[in-house]
KOLBA-126702 format. One record per residue (C-alpha): residue in one letter; x, y, z. Coordinates in Angstrom, 1 decimal. Layout:
BEGIN
@r->a; x->X; y->Y; z->Z .
...
END
This chain:
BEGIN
@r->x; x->173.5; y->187.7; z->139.8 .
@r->x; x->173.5; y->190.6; z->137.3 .
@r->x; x->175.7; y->192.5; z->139.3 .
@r->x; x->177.9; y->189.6; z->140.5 .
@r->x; x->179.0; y->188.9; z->136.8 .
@r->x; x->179.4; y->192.7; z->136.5 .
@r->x; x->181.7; y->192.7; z->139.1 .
@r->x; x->183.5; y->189.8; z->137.8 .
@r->x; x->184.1; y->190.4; z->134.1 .
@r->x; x->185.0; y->194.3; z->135.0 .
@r->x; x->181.9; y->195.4; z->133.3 .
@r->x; x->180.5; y->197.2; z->136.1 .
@r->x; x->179.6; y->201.0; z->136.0 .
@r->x; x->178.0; y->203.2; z->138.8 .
@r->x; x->174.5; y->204.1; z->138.7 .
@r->x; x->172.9; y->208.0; z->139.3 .
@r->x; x->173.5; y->209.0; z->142.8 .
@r->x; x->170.3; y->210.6; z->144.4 .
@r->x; x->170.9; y->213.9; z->146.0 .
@r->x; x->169.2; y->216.1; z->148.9 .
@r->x; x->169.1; y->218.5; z->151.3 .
@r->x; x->169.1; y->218.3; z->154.8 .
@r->x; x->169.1; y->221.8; z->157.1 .
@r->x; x->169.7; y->219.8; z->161.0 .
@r->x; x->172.3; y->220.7; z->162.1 .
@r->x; x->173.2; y->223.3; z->159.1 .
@r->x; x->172.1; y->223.1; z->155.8 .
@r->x; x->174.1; y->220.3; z->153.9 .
@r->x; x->173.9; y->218.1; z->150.9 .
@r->x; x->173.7; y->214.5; z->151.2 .
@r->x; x->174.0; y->212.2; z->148.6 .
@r->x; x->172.5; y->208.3; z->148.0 .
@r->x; x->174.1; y->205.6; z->146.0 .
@r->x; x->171.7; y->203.2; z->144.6 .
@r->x; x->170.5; y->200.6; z->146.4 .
@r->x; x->173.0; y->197.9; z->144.0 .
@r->x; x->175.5; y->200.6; z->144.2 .
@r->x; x->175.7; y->200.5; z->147.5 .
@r->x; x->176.4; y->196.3; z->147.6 .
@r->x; x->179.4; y->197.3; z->145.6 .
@r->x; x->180.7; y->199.7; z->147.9 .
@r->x; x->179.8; y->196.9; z->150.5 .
@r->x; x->181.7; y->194.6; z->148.5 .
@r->x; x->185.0; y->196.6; z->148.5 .
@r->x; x->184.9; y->197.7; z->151.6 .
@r->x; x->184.4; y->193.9; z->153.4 .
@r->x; x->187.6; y->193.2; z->150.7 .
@r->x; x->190.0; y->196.0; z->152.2 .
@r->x; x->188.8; y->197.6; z->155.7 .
@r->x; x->190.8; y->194.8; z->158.0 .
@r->x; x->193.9; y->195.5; z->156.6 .
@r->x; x->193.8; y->199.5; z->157.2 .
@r->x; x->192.0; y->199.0; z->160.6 .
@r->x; x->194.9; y->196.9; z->161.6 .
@r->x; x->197.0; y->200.1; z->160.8 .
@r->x; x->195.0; y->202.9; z->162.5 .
@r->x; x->195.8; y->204.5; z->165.9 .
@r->x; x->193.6; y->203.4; z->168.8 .
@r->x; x->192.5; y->207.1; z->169.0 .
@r->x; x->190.5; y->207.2; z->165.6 .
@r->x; x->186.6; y->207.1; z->166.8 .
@r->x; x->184.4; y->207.5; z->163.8 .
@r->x; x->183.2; y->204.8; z->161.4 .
@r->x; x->185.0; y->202.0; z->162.6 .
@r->x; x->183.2; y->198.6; z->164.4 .
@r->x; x->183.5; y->199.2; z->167.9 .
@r->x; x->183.7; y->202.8; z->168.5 .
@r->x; x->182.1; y->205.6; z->168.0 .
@r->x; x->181.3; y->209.3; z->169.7 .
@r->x; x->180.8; y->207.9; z->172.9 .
@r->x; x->184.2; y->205.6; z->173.0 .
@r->x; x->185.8; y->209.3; z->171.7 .
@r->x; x->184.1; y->211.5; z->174.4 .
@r->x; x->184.9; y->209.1; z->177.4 .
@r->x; x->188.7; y->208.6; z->175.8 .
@r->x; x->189.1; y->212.4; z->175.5 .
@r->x; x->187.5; y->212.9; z->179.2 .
@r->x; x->189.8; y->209.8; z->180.3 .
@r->x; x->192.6; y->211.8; z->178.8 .
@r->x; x->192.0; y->214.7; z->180.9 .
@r->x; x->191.9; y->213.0; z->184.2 .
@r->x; x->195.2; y->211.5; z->183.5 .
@r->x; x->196.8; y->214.4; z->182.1 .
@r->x; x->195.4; y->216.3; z->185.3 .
@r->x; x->196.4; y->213.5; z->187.6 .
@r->x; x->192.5; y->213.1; z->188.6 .
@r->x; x->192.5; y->217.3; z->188.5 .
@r->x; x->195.3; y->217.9; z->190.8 .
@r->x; x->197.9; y->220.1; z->188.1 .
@r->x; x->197.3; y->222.3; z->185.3 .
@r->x; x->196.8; y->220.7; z->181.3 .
@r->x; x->195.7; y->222.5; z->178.6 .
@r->x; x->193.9; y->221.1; z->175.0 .
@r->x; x->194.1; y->222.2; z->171.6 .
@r->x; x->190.9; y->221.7; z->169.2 .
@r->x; x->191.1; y->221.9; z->165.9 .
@r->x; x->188.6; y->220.8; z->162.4 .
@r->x; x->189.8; y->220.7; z->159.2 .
@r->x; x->188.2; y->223.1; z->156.6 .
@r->x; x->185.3; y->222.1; z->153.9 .
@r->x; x->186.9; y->218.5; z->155.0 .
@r->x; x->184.5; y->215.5; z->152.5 .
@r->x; x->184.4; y->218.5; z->149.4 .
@r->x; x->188.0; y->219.2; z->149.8 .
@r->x; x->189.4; y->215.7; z->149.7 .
@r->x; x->192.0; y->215.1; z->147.0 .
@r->x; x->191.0; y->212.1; z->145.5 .
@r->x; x->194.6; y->211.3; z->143.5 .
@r->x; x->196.2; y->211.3; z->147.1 .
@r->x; x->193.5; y->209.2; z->148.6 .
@r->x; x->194.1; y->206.7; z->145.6 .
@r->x; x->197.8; y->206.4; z->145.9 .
@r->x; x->197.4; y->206.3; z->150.1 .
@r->x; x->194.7; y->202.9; z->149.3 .
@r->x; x->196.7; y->201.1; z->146.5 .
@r->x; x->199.7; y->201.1; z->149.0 .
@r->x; x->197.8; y->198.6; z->150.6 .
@r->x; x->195.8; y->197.3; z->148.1 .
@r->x; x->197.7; y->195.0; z->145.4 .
@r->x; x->195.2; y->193.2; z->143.8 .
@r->x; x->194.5; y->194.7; z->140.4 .
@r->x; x->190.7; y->194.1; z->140.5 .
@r->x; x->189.9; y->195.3; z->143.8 .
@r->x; x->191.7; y->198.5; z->142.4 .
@r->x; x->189.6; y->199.0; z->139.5 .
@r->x; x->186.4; y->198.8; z->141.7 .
@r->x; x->188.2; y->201.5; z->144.4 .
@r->x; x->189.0; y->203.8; z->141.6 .
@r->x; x->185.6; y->203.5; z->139.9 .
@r->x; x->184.0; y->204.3; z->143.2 .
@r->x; x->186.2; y->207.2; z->144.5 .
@r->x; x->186.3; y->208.9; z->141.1 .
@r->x; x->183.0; y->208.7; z->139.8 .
@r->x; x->181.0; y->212.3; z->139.7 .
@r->x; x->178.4; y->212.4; z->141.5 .
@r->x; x->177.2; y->215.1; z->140.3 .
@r->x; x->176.6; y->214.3; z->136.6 .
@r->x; x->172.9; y->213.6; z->136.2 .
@r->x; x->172.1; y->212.9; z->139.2 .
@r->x; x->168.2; y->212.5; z->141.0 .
@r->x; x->167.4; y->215.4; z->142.8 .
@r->x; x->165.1; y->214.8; z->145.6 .
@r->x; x->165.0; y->218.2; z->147.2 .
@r->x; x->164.1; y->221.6; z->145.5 .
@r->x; x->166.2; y->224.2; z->144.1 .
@r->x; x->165.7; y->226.8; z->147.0 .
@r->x; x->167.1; y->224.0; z->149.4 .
@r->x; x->170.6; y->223.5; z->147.3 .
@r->x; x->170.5; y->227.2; z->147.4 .
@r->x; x->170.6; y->227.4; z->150.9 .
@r->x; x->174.0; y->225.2; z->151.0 .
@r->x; x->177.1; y->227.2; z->150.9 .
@r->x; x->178.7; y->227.3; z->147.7 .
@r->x; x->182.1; y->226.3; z->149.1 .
@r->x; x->180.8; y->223.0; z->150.6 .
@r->x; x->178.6; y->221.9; z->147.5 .
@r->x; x->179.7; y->219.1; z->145.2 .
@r->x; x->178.9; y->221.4; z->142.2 .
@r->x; x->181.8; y->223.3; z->143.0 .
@r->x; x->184.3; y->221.3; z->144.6 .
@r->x; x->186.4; y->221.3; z->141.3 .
@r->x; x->186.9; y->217.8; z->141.0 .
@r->x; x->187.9; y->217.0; z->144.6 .
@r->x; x->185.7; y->215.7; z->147.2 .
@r->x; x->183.8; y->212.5; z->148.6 .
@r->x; x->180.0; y->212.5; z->148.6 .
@r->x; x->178.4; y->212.8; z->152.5 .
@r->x; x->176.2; y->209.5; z->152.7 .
@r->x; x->178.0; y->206.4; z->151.2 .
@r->x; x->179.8; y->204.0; z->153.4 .
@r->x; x->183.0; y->204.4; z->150.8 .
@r->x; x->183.1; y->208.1; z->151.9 .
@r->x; x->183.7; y->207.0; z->155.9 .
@r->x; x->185.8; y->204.7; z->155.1 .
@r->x; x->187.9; y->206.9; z->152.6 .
@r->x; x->188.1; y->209.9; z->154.8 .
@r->x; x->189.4; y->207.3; z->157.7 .
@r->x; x->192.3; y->206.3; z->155.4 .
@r->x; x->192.8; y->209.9; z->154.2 .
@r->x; x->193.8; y->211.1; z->157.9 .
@r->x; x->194.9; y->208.2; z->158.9 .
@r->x; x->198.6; y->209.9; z->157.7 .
@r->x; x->197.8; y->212.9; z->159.7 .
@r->x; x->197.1; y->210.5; z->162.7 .
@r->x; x->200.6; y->208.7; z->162.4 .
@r->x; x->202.4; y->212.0; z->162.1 .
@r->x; x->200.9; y->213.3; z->164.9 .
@r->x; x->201.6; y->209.9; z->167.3 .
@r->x; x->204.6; y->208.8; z->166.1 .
@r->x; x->206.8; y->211.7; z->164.5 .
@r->x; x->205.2; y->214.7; z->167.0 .
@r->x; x->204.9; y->212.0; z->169.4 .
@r->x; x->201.8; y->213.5; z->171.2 .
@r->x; x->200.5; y->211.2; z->174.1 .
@r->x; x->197.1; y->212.6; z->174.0 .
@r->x; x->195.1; y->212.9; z->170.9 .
@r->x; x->191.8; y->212.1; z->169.5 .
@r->x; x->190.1; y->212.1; z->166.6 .
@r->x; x->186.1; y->212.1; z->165.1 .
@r->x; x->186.4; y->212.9; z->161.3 .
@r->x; x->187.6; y->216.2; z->161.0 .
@r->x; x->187.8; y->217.0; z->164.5 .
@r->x; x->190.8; y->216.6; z->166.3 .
@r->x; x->191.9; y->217.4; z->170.1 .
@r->x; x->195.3; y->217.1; z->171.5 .
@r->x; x->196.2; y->217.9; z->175.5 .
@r->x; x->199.1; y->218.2; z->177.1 .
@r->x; x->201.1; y->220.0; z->180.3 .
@r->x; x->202.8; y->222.6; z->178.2 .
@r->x; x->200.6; y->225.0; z->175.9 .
@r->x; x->203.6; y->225.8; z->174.0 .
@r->x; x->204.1; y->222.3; z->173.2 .
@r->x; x->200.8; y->222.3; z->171.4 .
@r->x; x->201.5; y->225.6; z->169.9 .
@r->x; x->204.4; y->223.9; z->167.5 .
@r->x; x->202.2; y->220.3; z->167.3 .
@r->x; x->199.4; y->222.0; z->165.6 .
@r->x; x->201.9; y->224.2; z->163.4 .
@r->x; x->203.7; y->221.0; z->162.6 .
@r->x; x->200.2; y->219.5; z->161.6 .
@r->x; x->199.0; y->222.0; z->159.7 .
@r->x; x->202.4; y->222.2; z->157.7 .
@r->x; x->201.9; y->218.8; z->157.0 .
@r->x; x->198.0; y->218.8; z->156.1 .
@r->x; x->198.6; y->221.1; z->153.3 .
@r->x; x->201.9; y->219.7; z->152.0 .
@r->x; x->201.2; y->216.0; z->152.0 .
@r->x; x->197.2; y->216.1; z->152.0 .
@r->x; x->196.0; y->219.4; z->150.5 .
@r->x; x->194.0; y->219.9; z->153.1 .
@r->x; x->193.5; y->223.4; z->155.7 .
@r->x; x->192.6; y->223.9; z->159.0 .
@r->x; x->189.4; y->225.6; z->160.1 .
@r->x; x->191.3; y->229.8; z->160.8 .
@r->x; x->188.3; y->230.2; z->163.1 .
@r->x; x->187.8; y->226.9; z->164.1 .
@r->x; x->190.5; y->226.3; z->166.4 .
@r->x; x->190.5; y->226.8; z->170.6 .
@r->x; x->193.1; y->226.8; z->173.2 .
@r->x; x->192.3; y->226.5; z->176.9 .
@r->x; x->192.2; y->225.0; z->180.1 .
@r->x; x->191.4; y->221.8; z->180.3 .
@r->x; x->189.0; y->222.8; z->183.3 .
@r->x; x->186.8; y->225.5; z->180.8 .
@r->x; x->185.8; y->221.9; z->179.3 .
@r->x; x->185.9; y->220.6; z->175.9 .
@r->x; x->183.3; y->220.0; z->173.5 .
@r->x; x->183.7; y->217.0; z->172.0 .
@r->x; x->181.5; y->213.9; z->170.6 .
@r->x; x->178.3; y->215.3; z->171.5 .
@r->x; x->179.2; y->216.3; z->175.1 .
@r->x; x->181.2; y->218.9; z->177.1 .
@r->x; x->183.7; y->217.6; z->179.4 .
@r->x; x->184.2; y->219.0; z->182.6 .
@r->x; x->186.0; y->218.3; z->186.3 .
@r->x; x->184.1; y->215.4; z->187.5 .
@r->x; x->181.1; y->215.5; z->185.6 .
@r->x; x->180.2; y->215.4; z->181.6 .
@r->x; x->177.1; y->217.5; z->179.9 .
@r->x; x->175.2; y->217.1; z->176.9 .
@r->x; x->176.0; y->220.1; z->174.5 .
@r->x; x->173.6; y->223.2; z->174.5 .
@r->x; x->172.7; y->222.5; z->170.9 .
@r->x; x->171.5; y->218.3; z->171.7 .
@r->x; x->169.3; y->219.7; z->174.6 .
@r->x; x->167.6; y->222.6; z->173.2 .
@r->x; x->166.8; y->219.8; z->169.9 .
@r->x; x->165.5; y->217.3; z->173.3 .
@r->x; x->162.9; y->220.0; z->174.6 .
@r->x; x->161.8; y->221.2; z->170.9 .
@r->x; x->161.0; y->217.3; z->170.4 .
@r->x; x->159.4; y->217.0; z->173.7 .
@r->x; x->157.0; y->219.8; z->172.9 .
@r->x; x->156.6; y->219.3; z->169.2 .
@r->x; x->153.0; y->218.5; z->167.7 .
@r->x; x->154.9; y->215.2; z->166.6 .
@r->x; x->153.9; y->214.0; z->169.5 .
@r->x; x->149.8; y->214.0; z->168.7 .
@r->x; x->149.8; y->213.4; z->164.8 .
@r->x; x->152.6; y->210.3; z->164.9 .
@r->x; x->153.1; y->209.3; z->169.0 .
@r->x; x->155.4; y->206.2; z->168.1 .
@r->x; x->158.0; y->208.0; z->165.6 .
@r->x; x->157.9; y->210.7; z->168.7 .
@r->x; x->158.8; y->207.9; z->171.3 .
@r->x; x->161.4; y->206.8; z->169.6 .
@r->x; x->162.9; y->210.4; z->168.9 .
@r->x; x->162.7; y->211.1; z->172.9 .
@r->x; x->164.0; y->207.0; z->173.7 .
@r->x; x->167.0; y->208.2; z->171.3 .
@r->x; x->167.7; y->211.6; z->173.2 .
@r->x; x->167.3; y->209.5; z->176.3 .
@r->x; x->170.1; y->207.6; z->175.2 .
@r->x; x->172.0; y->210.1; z->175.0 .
@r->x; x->171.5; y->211.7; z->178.3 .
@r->x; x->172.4; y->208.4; z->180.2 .
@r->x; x->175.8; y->208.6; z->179.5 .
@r->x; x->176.0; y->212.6; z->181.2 .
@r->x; x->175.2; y->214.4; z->184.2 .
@r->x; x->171.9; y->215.2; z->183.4 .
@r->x; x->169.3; y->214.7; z->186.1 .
@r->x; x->167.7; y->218.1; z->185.9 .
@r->x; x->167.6; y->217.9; z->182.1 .
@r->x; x->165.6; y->214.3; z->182.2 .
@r->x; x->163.4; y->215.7; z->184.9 .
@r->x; x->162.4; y->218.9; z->183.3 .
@r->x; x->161.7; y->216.8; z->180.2 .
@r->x; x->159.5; y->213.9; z->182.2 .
@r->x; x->157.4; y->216.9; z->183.0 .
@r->x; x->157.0; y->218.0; z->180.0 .
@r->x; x->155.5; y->214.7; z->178.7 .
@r->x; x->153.8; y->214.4; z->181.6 .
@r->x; x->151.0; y->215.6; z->179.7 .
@r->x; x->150.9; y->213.8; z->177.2 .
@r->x; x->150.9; y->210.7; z->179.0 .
@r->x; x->148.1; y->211.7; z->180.6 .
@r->x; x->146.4; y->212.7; z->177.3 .
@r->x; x->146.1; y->208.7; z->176.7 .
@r->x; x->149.1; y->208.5; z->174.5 .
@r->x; x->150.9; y->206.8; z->177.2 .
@r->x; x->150.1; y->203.4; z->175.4 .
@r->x; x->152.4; y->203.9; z->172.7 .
@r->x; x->155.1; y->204.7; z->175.0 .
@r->x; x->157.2; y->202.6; z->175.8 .
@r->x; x->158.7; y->201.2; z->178.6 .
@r->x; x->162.2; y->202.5; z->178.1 .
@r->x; x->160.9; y->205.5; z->178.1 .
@r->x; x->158.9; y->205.9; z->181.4 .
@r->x; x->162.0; y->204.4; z->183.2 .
@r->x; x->164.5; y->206.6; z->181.3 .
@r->x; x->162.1; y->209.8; z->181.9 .
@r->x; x->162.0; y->208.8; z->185.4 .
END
């Protein structure tokens, strides 16, 4: 009720964000609102989001209710196959991620992007108070010094300058969405690229001509750094054939048939063989249920073989009671 009459009266002010390290995938920081800090972004968020999802392009995967990395890889896979005509002619891709993306957001461009769609004069207080509070003034830090160490510098909070969304809060997702959403509309409507996807800051457009995507992506990056100030990954960016495959969502598309990516399956067998699997069997079930997941949606018989036997033994060392069902029939 506290926070209700906060919100209300105007008298509202962010709490201490909690901050950590993670180092899967890569070493990152990740920080946590507060538990009533995270109702407010809640509250915003259920005030605003239908009125921008209305506007975004079909082709925007992450974050939003009903889609995700799978909707993206089978979109992108689907958009190969047409592009192709079912793999009968030649189509080439262009893959591209944006640089430092969530620490180099410009948060006065973001803000003027929302209030074009956001009139109400309350609603705009609680969006600016959430995108422009710092994080990083006093916040609780839940992870040693030698783990902040190991982020790199240019994708750390501390130095961001000013700029940049925290990675963990649900305002951050939604922010970044609206923030490329531009980048989105330029690319469908004023390029007019048929094919093109997007999960965050990773973007793939395909298309007959290679040449054509040459001048799409310089168009794009023209128009990231003029109207977003934001740059394109130099070394980050791959042209091909569409039959080398593209990595994309979690998988690698291919002719016919769809993989998980080296780095999901190597993570799969280090689980299957970790000592998690003794000291805590139920949190290692649902680790290997999750990766099983995964797998159903790919060509990967061998890969779910190979790890059925290697749990083989642990089901037969009597931890097969904890296991469940899913999981012998996915294993199998």
């Amino acid at each position: 009720m506290r926070l209700t009459r906060e919100l209300n009266d105007g008298s509202y002010q962010i709490g201490r964000s909690i901050a950590f390290v993670v180092s899967y995938p890569k070493w990152r920081e990740v920080w946590a609102a507060q538990f009533r800090d995270r109702v407010a972004h809640h509250v915003m968020y259920n005030r605003i989001a239908e009125r921008f999802y209305r506007r975004f392009i079909h082709d925007s995967y992450a974050c939003i209710p009903g889609r995700g990395s799978l909707m993206g890889a089978d979109r992108i896979h689907r958009f190969m196959r047409q592009s192709t005509e079912n793999w009968q002619k030649p189509a080439h891709f262009l893959q591209a991620d944006l640089s430092n993306f969530f620490v180099s957001i410009n948060k006065e461009v973001l803000y003027a992007r929302l209030c074009e769609q956001v009139p109400e004069s309350v609603t705009r207080e609680l969006i600016r108070q959430i995108l422009f509070h710092d994080t990083t003034q006093n916040p609780i830090i839940n992870s040693p010094a030698w783990k902040f160490r190991h982020v790199p510098r240019h994708k750390s909070l501390f130095n961001s300058g000013g700029k940049g969304l925290p990675i963990g809060n649900l305002s951050s997702q939604f922010f970044a969405n609206v923030h490329l959403d531009a980048l989105d509309q330029f690319v469908k409507r004023e390029l007019g690229v048929r094919w093109y996807g997007r999960y965050v800051d990773d973007v793939v457009m395909i298309d007959h001509d290679p040449k054509k995507l040459n001048r799409a992506f310089e168009a794009m990056q023209t128009f990231a750094s003029e109207q977003l100030d934001l740059q394109f990954h130099p070394s980050k960016t791959q042209r091909n054939s569409v039959y080398r495959g593209i990595n994309f969502c979690g998988y690698v598309m291919k002719p016919h048939r769809r993989y998980v990516r080296r780095r999901s399956t190597n993570a799969m067998k280090e689980v299957a063989h970790s000592e998690e699997r003794y000291t805590n069997p139920e949190a290692w079930a649902a680790r290997m249920n999750s990766y099983l997941g995964i797998c159903q949606h790919a060509n990967t018989y061998r890969l779910r073989k190979q790890l059925a036997i290697d749990t083989g033994a642990t089901f037969g060392a009597g931890l097969d009671k904890v296991i469940t069902r899913k999981t012998k029939r996915n294993a199998a």
